[in-house]
C-alpha positions in Angstrom: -9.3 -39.2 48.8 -10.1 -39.9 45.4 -13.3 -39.2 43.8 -15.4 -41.7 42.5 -16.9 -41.8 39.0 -20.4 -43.6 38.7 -20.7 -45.6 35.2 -23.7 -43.5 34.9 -21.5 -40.0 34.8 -19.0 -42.3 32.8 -21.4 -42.6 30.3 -22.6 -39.1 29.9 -18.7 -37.8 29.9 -18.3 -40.5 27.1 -21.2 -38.5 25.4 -20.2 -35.3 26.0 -17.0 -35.9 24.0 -18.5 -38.0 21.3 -21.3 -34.7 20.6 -18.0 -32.3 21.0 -16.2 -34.5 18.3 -19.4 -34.6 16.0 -19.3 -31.3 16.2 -15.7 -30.5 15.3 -15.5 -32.9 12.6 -18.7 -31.2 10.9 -17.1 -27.9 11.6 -13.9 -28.9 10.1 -15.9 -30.2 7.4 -17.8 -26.4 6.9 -14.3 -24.7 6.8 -12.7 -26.9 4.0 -15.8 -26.3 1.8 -15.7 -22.7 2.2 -11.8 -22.9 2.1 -12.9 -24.6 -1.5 -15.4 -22.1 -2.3 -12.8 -19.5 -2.0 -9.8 -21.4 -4.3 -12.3 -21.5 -6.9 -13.3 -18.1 -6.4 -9.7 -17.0 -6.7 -9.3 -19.1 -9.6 -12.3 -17.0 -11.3 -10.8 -14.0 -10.7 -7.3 -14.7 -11.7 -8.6 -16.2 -14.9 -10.8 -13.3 -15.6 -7.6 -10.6 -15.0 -9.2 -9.6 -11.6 -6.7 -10.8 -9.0 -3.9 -8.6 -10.2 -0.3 -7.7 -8.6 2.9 -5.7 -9.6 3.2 -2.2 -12.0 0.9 -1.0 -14.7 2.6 1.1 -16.3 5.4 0.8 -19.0 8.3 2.2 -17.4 7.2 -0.2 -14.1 6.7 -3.3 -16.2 10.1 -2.7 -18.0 11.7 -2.1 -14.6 12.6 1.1 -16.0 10.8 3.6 -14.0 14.1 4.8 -12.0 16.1 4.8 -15.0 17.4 8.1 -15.5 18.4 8.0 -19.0 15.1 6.9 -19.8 13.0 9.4 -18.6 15.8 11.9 -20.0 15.1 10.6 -23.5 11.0 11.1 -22.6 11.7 14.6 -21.0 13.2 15.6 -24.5 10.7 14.1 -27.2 8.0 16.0 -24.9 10.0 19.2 -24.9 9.8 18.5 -29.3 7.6 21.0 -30.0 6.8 18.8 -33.5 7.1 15.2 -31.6 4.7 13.2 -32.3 2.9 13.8 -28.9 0.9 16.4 -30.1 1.3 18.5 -27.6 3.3 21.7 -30.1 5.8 23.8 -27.5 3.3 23.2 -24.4 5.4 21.4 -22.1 8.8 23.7 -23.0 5.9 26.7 -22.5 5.1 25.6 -18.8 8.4 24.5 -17.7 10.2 28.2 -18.7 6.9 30.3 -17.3 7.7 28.1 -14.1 11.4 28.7 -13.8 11.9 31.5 -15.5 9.3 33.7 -14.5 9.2 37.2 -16.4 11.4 36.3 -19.5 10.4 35.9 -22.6 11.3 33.4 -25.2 10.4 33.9 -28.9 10.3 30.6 -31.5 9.5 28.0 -28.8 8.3 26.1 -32.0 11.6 26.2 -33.3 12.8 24.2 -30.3 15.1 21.3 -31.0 16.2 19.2 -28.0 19.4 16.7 -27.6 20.1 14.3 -25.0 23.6 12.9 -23.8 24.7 16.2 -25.1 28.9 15.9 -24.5 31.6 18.1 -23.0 34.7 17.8 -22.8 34.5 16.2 -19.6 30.8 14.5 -19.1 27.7 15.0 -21.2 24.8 16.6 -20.3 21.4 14.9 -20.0 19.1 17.4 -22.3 19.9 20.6 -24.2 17.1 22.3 -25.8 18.4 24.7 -28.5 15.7 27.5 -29.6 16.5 31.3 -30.9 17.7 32.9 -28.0 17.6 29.7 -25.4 20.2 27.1 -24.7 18.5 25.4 -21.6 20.5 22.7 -20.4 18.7 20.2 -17.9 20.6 18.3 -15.6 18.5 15.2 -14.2 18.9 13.1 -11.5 16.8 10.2 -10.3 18.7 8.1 -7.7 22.3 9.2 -8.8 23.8 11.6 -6.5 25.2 14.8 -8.3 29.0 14.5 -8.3 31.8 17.3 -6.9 31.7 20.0 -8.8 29.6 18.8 -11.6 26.9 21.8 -12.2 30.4 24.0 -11.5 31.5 22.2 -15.1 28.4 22.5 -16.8 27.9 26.3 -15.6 31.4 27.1 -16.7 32.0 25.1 -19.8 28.4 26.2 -21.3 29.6 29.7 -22.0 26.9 30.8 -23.7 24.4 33.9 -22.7 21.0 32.3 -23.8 22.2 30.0 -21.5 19.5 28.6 -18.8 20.3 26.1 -16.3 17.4 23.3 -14.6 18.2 20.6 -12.2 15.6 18.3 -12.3 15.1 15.8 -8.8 12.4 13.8 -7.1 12.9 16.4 -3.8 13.9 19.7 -6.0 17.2 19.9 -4.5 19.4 22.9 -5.2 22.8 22.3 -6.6 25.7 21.4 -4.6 27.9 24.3 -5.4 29.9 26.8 -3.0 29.3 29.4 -6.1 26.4 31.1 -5.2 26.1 32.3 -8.5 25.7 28.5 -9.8 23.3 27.5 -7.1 21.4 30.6 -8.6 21.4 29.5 -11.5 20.7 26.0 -11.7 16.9 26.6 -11.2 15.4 23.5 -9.0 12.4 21.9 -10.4 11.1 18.3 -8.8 9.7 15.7 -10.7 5.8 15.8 -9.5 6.1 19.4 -10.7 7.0 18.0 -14.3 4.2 16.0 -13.7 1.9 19.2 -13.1 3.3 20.8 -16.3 2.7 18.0 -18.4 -1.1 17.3 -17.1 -1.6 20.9 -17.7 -0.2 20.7 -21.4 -2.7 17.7 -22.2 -5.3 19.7 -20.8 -5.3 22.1 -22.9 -4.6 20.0 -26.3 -6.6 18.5 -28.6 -6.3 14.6 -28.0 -6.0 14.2 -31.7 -2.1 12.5 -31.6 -1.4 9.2 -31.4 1.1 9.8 -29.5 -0.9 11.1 -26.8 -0.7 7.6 -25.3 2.9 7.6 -24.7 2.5 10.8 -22.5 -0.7 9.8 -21.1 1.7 6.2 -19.8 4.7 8.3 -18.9 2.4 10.7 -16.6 1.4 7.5 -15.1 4.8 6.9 -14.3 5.7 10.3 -12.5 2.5 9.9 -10.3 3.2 6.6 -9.1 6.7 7.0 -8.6 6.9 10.8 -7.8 3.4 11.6 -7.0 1.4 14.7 -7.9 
């Protein structure tokens, strides 16, 4: 049986939903406003250089920050003892007391380093040349290292100041199945870099203008490499 609806409880249905609408219309009306407040308040901020997205750094901005001839070119201008970083033999100082522990190297200042360097075969990323040092630094970013490409290097660099660095985001060994070239192909990974390179502008004078250009490269190794 079917229940039967007064006009009396008609009525107060009727007002139930007109309240209920009332109410929804003035709280759609709340949420655009503040749905305005916040536009404009995104507006401010993006106007004022506070609502920010993407790099900041140069490398990042460039789209060069995985670029490994790029940070090659970097890696040797800081390893210029007379660059105008002004950071002398620091970084060369910190990256041979790290990998080559013991040994002594005499003129650091009289370092001269070369990128792109070529062989025969190939070309290798950065040779520093100092009195008594030929240190040769293999760097990889993304790029795999190829078959027997630090068996090359190792045997076409006949030299005995010879040193030997490859330099990686993980500080992989070389792929060799000479033990004596995985010896001597020293790992060093890119956040260590990093270290070496905070540590030489800590203990320079920031008198360079230069400095900058390190100071936006460390950036760089942080953010992509971290610390």
């Amino acid at each position: 049986m079917a229940a039967v609806v007064t006009e009396a409880q008609f009525d107060a249905m009727a007002r139930e939903w007109r309240e209920l609408g009332d109410r929804a219309a003035r709280a759609i009306g709340d949420w655009e406003a503040s749905f305005e407040r916040i536009a404009a308040e995104q507006a401010r901020l993006r106007a004022d250089g506070l609502w920010t997205h993407g790099r900041d750094d140069m490398l990042g901005v460039l789209r060069l920050h995985r670029d490994e001839v790029r940070h090659s070119r970097l890696i040797a201008w800081l390893l210029d003892p007379c660059a105008h970083h002004g950071l002398g033999s620091r970084v060369l100082d910190g990256l041979l007391a790290r990998l080559f522990p013991g040994e002594a190297f005499a003129s650091l200042a009289d370092a001269h380093p070369r990128c792109e360097v070529p062989l025969l075969e190939g070309r290798l990323d950065i040779v520093v040349d100092a009195p008594g040092l030929h240190l040769v630094i293999e760097n990889k970013v993304d790029a795999p290292e190829g078959p027997g490409q630090c068996d090359y290097y190792y045997e076409h660099v006949d030299r005995p100041d010879a040193r030997f660095v490859l330099l990686s985001p993980d500080g992989r060994r070389a792929r060799s199945e000479d033990a004596e070239v995985r010896d001597a192909f020293r790992p060093l990974r890119y956040a260590d870099l990093a270290g070496i390179i905070r540590g030489a502008l800590a203990s320079s004078a920031p008198r360079a203008r230069g400095r900058v250009v390190v100071e936006e490269y460390l950036r760089t190794l942080e953010k992509e490499f971290g610390q």
